[in-house]
FIZA-323902 format. One line per 5 residues: number of its first residue (from 1); their letters; for each residue x, y, z of C-alpha. Coordinates in nm, 4 decimals. Example, Ala and Ser with C-alpha at 12.3 -4.5 7.8 and 13.67 -1.06 7.14 Angstrom:
# FIZA-323902
1) AS) 1.2300:-0.4500:0.7800 ~ 1.3670:-0.1060:0.7140
***
This chain:
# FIZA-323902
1) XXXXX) 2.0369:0.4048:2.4279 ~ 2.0376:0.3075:2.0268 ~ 1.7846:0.5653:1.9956 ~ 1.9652:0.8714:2.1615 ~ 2.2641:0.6926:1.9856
6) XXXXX) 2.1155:0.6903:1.6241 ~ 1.9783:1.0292:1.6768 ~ 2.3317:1.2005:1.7820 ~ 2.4849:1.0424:1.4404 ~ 2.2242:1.2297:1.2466
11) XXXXX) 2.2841:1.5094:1.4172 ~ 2.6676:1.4607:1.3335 ~ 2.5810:1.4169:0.9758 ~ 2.3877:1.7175:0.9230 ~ 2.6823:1.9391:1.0853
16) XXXXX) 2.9166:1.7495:0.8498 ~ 3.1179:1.5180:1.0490 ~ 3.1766:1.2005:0.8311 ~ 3.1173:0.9758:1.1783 ~ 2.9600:0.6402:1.0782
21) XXXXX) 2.9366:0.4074:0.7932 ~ 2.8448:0.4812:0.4292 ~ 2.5791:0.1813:0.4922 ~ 2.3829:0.3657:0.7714 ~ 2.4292:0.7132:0.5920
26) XXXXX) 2.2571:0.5453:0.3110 ~ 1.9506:0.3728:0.5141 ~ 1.8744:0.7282:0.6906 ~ 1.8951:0.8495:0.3972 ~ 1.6187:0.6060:0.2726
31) XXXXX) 1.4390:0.6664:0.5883 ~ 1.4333:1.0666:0.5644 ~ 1.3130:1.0149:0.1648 ~ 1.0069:0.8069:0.3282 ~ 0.8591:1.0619:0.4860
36) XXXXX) 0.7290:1.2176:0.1642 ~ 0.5002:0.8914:0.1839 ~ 0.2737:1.1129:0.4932 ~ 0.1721:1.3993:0.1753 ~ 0.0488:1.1265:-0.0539
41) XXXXX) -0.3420:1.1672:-0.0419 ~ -0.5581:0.8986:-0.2280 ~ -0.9014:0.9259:-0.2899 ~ -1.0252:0.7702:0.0153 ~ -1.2018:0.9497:0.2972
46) XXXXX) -1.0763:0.8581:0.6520 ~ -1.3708:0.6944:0.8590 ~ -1.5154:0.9695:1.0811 ~ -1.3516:1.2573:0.8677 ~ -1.3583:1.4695:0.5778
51) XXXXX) -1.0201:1.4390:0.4697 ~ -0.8616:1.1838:0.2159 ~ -0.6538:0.9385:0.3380 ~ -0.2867:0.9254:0.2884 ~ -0.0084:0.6787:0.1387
56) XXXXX) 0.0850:0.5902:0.5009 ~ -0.2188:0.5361:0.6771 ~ -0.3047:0.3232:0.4271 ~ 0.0380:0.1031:0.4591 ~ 0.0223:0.1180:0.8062
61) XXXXX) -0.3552:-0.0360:0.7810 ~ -0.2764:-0.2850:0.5861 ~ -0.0064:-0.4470:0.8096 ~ -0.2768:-0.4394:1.0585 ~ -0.4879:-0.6632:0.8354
66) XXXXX) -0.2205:-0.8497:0.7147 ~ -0.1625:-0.9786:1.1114 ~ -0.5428:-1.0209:1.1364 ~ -0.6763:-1.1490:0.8328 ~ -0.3496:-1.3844:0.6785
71) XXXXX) -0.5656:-1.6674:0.9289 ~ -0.8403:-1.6517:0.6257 ~ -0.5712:-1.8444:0.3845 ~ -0.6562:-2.1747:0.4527 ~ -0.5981:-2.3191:0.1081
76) XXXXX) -0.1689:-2.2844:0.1529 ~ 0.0930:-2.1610:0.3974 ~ 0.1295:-1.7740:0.4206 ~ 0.5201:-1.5952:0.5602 ~ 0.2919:-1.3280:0.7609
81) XXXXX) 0.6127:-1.1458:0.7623 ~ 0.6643:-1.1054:0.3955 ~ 0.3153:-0.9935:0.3509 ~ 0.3811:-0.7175:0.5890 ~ 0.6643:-0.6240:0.4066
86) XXXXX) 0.5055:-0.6122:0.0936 ~ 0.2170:-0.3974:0.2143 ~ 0.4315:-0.1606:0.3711 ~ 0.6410:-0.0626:0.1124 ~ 0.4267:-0.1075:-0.1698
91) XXXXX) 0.3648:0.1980:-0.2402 ~ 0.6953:0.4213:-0.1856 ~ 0.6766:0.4232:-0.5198 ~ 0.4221:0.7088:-0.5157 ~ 0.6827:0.9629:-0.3403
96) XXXXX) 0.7973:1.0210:-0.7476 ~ 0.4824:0.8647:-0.9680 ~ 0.1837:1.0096:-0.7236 ~ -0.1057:0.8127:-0.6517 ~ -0.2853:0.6661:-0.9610
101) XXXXX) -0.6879:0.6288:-0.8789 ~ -0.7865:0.2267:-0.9904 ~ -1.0712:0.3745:-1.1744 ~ -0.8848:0.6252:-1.3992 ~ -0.7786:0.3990:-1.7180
106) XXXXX) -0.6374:0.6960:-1.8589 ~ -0.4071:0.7692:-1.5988 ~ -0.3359:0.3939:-1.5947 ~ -0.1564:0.3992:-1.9406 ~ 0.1696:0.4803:-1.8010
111) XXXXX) 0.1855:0.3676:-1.4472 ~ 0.3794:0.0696:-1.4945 ~ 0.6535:0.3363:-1.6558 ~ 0.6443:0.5734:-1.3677 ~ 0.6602:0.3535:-1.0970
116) XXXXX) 0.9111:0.1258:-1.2423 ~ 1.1230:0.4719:-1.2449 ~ 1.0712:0.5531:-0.9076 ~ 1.1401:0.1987:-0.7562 ~ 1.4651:0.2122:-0.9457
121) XXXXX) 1.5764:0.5582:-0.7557 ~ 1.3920:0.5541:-0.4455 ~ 1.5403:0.1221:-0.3693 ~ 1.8408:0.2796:-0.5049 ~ 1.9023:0.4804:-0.2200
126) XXXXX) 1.9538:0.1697:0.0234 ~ 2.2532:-0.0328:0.0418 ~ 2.3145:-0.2537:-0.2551 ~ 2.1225:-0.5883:-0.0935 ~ 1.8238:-0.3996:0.0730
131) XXXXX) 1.7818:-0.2491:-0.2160 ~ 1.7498:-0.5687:-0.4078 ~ 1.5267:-0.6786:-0.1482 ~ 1.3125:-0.3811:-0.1829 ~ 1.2948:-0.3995:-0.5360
136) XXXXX) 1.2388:-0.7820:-0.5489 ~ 0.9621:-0.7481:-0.2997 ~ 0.7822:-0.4590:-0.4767 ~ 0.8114:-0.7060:-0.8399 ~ 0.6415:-0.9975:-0.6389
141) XXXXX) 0.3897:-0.7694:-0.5039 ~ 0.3223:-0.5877:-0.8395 ~ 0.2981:-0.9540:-1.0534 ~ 0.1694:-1.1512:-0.7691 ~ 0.3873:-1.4306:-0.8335
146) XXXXX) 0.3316:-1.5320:-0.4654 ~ 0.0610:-1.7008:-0.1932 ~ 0.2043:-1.3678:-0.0413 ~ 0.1737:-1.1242:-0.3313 ~ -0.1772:-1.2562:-0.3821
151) XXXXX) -0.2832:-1.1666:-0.0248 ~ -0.0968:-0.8434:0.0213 ~ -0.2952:-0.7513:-0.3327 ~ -0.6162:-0.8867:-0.1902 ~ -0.5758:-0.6951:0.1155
156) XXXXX) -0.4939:-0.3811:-0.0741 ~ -0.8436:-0.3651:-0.2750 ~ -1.0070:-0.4638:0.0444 ~ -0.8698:-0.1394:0.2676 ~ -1.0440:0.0872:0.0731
161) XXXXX) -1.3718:-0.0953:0.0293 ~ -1.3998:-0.1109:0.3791 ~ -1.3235:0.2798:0.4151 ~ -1.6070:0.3500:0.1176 ~ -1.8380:0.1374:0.2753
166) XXXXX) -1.7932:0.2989:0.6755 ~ -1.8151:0.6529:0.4621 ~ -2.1487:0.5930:0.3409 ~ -1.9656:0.5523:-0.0392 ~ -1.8969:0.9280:-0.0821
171) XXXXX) -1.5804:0.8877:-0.2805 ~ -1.7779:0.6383:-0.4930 ~ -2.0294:0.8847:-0.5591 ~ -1.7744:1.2026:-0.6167 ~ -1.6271:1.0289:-0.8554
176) XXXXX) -1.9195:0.8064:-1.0184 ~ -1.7981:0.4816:-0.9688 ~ -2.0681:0.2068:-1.0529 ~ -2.1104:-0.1499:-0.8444 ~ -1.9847:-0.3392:-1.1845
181) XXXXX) -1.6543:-0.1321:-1.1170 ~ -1.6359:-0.2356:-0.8011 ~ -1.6830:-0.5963:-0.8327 ~ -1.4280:-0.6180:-1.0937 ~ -1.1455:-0.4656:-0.8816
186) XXXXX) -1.2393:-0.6755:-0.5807 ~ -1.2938:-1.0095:-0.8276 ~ -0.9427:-1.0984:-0.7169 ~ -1.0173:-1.1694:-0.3499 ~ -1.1868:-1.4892:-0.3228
191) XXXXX) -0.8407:-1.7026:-0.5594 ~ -0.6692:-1.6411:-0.2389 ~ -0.9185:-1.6513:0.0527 ~ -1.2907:-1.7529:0.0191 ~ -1.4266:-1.6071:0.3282
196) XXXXX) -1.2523:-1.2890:0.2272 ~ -1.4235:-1.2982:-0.1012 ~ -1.7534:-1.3703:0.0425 ~ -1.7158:-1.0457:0.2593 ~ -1.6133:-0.8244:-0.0310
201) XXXXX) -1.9355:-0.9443:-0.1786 ~ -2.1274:-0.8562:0.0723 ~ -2.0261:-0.5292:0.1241 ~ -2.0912:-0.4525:-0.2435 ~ -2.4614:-0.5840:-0.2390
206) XXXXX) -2.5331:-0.4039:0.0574 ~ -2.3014:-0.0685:-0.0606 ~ -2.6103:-0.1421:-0.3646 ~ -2.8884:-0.1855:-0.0779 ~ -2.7972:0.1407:0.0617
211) XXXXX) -2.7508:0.3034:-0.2001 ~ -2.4055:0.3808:-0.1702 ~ -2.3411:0.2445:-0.5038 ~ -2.5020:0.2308:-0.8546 ~ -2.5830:-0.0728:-1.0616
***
């Protein structure tokens, strides 16, 4: 019933009728604006596929590991729920400052600009305290200020190692990426979970081993 519900004051709103609260005009709003997160594409190849992967299969991947994997930090408590917040709206941000690829320092120069732009509009949309919440979230996960931040980030370098690794390092190679790169993106991992950090080093020696990945 809330669906068919929700849906009929949509429909309302897009013929016009002012029918519901400025509150919920503002969060579909929000919601409608999120959408734009499916045409994101990032430089990652989907397992078993030829096409990049986008914005929202990657957010939606890493709330799956973020149920799995916030077991592996042993070393302090972890809100599983904040994580998963984090790591599902980290980046809406990309809807107005596009994907920037890690490895591209020159694209990198201004990133902190453009995305600190678009969190401002695209939080602004919401109501005036999910907005801050957005906002505040998206700060903790940017400076990871946070047991929390520190995994979400952790988890977020580790998606798409996994995803090179099960495509045989294609992106890698398209876009020469060397195993010193690699390492140094991923160094992160083990300050918030060890076993984590041991995998991520595995994967690297044997992305090396395979050839996957230069020295």
């Amino acid at each position: 019933m809330l669906i068919v519900r929700t849906l009929a004051i949509v429909l309302l709103m897009k013929e016009g009728y002012c029918v519901t609260t400025e509150r919920l005009k503002r969060q579909i709003e929000f919601i409608v604006e999120m959408d734009k997160v499916k045409q994101i594409y990032r430089k990652n190849f989907v397992i078993g596929s030829e096409r990049h992967e986008t914005d929202a299969e990657h957010s939606w991947h890493l709330a799956i590991m973020a149920m799995l994997l916030a077991e592996h930090v042993t070393s302090q408590q972890v809100d599983v729920l904040k994580v998963l917040k984090m790591v599902l709206i980290h980046d809406i941000v990309e809807i107005d400052a596009g994907d920037t690829y890690c490895f591209d320092k020159q694209a990198g120069q201004d990133k902190e600009e453009r995305e600190t732009r678009a969190a401002d509009r695209l939080f602004g949309l919401l109501p005036g305290d999910q907005a801050q919440e957005f906002h505040s979230l998206w700060e903790e996960f940017e400076q990871r200020v946070s047991p929390e931040a520190c995994l979400a980030d952790a988890l977020d370098r580790l998606q798409p190692l996994l995803l090179h690794y099960y495509t045989q390092g294609k992106s890698w190679q398209l876009n020469g990426i060397t195993s010193d790169q690699v390492k140094e993106r991923n160094k992160r991992t083990a300050e918030i979970a060890a076993e984590l950090g041991r995998l991520v080093n595995e994967i690297i020696q044997d992305s090396i081993k395979k050839g996957y990945l230069t020295k």
